[in-house]
C-alpha positions in Angstrom: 9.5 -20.4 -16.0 9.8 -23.2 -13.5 6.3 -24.2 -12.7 5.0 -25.3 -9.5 1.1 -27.0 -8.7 -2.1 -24.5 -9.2 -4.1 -23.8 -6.9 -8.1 -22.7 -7.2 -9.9 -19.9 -5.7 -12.8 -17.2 -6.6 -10.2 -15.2 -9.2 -10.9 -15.1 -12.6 -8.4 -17.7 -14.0 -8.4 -16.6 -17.4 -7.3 -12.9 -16.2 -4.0 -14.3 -14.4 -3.2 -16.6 -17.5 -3.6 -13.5 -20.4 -1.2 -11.2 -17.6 0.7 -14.3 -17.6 0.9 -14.3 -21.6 1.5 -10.6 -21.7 4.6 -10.6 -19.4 5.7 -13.6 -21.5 5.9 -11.7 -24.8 7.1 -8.3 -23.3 10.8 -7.0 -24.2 11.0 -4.8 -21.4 8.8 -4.6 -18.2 8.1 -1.6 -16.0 7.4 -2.2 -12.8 5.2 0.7 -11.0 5.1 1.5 -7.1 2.5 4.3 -6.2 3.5 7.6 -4.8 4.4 7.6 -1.1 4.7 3.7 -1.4 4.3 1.4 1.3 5.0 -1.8 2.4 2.1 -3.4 0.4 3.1 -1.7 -2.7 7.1 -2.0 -2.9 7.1 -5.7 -1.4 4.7 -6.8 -3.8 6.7 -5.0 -7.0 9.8 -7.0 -5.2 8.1 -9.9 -5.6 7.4 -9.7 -9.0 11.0 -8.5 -9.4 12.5 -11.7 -8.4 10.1 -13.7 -10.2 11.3 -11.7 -13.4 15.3 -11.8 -12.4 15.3 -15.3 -11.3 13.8 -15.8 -15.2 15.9 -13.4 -16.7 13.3 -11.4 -18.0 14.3 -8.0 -18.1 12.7 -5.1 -15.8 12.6 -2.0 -13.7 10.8 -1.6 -10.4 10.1 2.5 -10.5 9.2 4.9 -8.0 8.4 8.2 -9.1 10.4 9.5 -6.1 13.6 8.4 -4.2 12.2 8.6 -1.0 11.3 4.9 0.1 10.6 3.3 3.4 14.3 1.9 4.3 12.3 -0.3 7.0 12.2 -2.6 3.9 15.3 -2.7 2.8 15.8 -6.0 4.1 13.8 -7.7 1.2 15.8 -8.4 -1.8 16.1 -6.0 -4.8 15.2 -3.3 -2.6 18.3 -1.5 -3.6 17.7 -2.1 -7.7 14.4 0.3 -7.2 14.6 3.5 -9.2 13.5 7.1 -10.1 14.5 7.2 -13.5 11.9 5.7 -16.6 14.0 3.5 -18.7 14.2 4.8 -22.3 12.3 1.5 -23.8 9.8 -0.7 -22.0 6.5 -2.7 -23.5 4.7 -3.6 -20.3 4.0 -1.5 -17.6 2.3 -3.2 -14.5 1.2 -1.5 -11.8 1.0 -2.7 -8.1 -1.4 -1.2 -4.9 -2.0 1.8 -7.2 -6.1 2.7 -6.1 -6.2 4.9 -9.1 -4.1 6.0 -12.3 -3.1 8.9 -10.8 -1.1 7.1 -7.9 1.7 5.8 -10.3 3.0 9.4 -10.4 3.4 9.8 -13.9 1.6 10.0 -17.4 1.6 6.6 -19.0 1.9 6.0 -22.6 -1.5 4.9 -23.4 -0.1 2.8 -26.1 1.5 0.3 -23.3 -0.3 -1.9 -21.8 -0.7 -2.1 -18.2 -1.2 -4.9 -15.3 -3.4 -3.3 -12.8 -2.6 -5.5 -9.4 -4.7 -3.9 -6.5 -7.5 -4.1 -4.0 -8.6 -0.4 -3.3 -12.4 -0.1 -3.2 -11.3 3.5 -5.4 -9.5 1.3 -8.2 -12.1 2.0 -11.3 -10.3 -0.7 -13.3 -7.9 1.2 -15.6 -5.4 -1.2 -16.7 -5.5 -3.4 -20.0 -5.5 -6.7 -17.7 -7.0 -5.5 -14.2 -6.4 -8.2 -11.5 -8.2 -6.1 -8.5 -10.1 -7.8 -6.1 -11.2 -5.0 -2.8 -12.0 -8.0 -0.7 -8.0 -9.2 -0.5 -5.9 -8.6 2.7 -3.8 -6.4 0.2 -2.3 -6.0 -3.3 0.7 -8.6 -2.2 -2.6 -11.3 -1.9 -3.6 -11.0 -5.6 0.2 -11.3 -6.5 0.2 -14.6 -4.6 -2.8 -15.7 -6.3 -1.0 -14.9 -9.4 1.5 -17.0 -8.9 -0.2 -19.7 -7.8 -2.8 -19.6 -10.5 -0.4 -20.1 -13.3 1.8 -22.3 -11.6 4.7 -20.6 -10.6 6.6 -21.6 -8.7 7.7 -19.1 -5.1 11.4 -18.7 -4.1 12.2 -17.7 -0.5 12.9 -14.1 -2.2 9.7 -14.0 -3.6 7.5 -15.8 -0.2 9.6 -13.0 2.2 8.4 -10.3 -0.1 4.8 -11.5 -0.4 4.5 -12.0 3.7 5.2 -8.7 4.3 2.9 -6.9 2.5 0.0 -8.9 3.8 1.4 -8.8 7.3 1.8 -5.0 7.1 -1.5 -4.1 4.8 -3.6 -6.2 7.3 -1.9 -4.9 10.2 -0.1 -8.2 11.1 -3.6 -10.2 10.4 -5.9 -7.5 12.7 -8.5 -6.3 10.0 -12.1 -8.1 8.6 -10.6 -8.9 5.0 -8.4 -11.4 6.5 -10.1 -15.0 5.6 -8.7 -18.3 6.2 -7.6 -18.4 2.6 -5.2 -15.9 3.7 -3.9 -17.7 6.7 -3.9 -20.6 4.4 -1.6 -18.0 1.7 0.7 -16.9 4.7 1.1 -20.6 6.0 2.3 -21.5 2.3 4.7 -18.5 2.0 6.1 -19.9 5.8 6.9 -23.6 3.9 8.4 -21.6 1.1 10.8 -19.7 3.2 9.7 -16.9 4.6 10.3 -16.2 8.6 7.6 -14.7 10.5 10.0 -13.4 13.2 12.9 -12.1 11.1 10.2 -10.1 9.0 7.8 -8.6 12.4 11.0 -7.9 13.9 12.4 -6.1 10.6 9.5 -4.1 10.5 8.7 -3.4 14.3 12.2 -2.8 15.6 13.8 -0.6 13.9 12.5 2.5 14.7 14.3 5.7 14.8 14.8 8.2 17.6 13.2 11.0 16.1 10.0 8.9 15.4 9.6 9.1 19.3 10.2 13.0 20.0 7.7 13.9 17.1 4.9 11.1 18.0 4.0 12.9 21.5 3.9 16.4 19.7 1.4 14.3 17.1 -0.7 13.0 20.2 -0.9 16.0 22.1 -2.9 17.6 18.5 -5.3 15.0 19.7 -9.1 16.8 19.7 -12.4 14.6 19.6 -15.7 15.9 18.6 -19.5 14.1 18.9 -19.2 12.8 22.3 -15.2 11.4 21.3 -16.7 9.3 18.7 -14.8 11.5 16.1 -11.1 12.1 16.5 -8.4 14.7 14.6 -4.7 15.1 14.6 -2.3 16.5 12.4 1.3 17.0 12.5 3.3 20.8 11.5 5.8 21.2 9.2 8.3 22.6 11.4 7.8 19.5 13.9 9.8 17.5 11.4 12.6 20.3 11.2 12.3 20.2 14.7 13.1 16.4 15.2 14.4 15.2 12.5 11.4 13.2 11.8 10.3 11.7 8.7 6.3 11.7 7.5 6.6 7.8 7.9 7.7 8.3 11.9 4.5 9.7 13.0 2.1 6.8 11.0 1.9 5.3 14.1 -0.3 7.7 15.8 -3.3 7.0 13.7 -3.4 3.6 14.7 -2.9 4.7 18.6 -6.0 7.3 18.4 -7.9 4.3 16.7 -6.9 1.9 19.4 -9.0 4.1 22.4 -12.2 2.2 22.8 -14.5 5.4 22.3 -12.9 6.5 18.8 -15.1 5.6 15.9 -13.4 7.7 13.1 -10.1 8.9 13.1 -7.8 11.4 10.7 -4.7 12.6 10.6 -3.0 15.4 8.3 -0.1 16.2 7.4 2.1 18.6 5.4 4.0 16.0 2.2 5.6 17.2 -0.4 4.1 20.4 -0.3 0.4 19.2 -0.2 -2.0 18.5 2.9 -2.2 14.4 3.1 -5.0 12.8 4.8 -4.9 9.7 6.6 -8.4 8.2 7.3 -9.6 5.5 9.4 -12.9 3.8 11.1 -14.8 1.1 13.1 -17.5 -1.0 11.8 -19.9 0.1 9.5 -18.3 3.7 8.7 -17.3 4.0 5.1 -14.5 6.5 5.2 -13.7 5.8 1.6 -17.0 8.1 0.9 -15.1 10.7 2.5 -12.0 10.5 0.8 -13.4 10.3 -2.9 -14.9 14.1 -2.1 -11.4 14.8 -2.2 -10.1 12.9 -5.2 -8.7 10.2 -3.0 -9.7 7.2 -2.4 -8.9 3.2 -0.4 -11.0 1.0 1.5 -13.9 0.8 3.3 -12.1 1.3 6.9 -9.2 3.1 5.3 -8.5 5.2 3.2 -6.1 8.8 2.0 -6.4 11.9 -0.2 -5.1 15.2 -0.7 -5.6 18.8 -0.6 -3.7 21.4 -2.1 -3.6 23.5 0.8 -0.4 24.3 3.4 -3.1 25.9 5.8 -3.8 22.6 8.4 -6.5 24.1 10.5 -8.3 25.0 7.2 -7.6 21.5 5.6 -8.7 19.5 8.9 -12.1 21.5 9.6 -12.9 21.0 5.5 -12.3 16.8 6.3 -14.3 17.7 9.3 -17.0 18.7 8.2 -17.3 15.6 5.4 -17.2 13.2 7.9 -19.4 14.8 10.4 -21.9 14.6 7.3 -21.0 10.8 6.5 -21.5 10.3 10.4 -25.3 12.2 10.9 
């Protein structure tokens, strides 16, 4: 592979050169996106992606569903991701995946597996695990990858990287955004990625129905202990209703969170048949806590699981209850 100059940091060196090593021997390399993938998790796959097709080595990026954000359909390969396993592969790697479950399928335990990630959740279950909770976001650690062994970062590759730390640090707004990652982002800039082109690819582009089901979303809005607590969900038949898509309404979360008085926020939502819970908080609230009680898991100030239950008033008074407990 074309090599470019290393850079040093905190990471564990050796780590990035045996993943390195691995990838270098493998025949075949799967690529793994987590269910309900995000920016974070499909830009940083499509950065590894173009790595791999720019060296000819051959790969898959997977998704265990067909459903992906089209919002990033702008970065390259975004069209080459697929549903179906490939008959033969030696390598998996995984990418933003907080726990094993997340990559939507059973694993061969015989293949060895690249766990990429930052979730507080991620209990280390790759062969090589290059997880570090204190990064911006999983695209961060790929960066580092690259630049710890060298190699060198096409404009492909910078555009994909950008946007999943602009997007998992909500363009640069939360605590695990250090100057190293300024310094990251202002590298990926020189190597050809555009700030503009990429915030207005991700925050102009939204759909019609993403504004008729957003106000139904808001007007769910209750708050409990004084307002420091806040709930809202969104019905199944508000979708059919507007022609919405799960991913319309993710803006809402971040609205409730925005009023001053909100501490702790959630959000559920009927996906895929299954209750998803969206969690969020301020400061020194660990909403992670929450989550795990539920088999999920994330970060400190965010996190997701989800119940098994189509009943919304039952499934947002259970998460009530947890984090009126974490909050005493």
């Amino acid at each position: 592979m074309k090599k470019d100059f290393i850079v040093n940091n905190k990471i564990n060196m050796t780590d990035y050169s045996r993943a390195l090593e691995l990838i270098e021997k493998s025949r075949y390399i799967l690529i793994i996106t987590h269910v309900n993938p995000d920016a974070d998790s499909i830009s940083s796959a499509l950065a590894l992606s173009n790595l791999f097709f720019e060296n000819k080595i051959k790969h898959k990026v997977f998704n265990v569903s067909a459903d992906l954000p089209q919002n990033l359909n702008f970065i390259e390969r975004f069209d080459k991701i697929t549903d179906q396993l490939p008959k033969f592969f030696d390598l998996a790697i995984s990418v933003d995946c907080g726990t094993k479950k997340r990559l939507g399928f059973e694993l061969d335990k015989n293949i060895p597996l690249i766990n990429f990630d930052h979730h507080k959740s991620n209990n280390d279950y790759g062969t090589i695990n290059l997880v570090d909770p204190m990064k911006s976001s999983t695209a961060e650690i790929v960066y580092d990858f690259f630049r710890h062994n060298g190699l060198y970062i096409t404009k492909n590759s910078a555009k994909a990287l950008y946007v999943g730390i602009y997007d998992d640090s909500l363009a640069f707004s939360l605590g695990r955004c250090d100057e190293l990652t300024f310094e990251k982002v202002n590298h990926l800039v020189e190597f050809g990625a555009s700030p503009s082109e990429i915030a207005n690819k991700l925050k102009r582009r939204d759909s019609l129905a993403k504004y008729r089901i957003i106000p139904k979303v808001l007007e769910s809005l209750e708050l409990y202990k004084e307002g420091t607590i806040a709930t809202i969900y969104a019905k199944d038949e508000w979708f059919k209703e507007t022609g919405a898509h799960n991913r319309d309404c993710e803006d809402a979360l971040n609205m409730i969170m925005s009023m001053h008085i909100v501490r702790i926020a959630f959000f559920v939502r009927i996906v895929n048949g299954v209750s998803r819970i969206s969690l969020r908080s301020k400061g020194k609230i660990d909403v992670s806590k929450v989550a795990s009680v539920f088999d999920g898991g994330g970060h400190f100030n965010a996190a997701g699981c989800t119940i098994d239950s189509l009943n919304i008033e039952n499934v947002k008074n259970r998460v009530l209850k947890e984090v009126l407990e974490t909050t005493e």
